[in-house]
N, C-alpha and C positions, 0 to 999 in steps of 0.2 A: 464810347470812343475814348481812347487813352490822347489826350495834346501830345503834341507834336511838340510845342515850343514852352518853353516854362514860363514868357511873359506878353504872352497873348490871351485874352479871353478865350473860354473854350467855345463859347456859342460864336465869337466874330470867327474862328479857325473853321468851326464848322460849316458856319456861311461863306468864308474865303474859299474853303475843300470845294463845297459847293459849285459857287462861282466858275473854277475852274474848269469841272467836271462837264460844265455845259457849254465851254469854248471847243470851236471845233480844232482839228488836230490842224491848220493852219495858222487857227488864232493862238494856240498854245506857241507854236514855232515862231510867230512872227514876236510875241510876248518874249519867249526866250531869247530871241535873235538881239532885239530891245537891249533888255536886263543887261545881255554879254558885253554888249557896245558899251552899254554906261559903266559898268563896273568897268573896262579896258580904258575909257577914256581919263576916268577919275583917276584909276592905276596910273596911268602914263602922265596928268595932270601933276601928282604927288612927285612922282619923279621930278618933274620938270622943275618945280621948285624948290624942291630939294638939293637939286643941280642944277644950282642958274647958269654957270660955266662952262656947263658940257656940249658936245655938239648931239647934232641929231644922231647919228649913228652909235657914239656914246651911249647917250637916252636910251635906245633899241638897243641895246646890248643889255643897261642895266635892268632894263625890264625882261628879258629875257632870261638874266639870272634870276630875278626874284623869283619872276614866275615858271620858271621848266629846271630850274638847276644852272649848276655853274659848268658841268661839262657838257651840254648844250650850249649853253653863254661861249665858252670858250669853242667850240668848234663851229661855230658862225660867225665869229673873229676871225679864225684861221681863212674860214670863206670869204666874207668880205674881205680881207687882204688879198689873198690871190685873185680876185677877182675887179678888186679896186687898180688895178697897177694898169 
């Protein structure tokens, strides 16, 4: 087997591959479901103190650009205004 990762052990990746392999298809989704959250929250975390100033809807914008693009960002702007009023 060729690694996957340049700085992992090959034999831990292949006990990890392993590992995997024997979660059933709910534990893999609820594992991924997991992962998603914590990387969203640390995401939105960094933001936050990055911008102590901002407000929340701010915040949800700036993450939005980071993460989908800025004409995405910018057209749930447009939304949230029309829709804030």
């Amino acid at each position: 087997m060729r690694p996957q990762s340049i700085d992992t052990n090959l034999a831990v990746e292949i006990k990890l591959i392993d590992m995997i392999r024997k979660l059933t298809t709910s534990q893999r989704m609820l594992k991924s479901f997991s992962l998603s959250s914590t990387v969203i929250n640390l995401s939105k975390r960094a933001i936050n103190r990055a911008n102590p100033n901002k407000d929340k809807t701010e915040l949800d914008l700036i993450f939005v650009k980071l993460h989908y693009g800025n004409e995405l960002a910018d057209k749930l702007k447009l939304y949230l205004q029309k829709t804030q009023k």
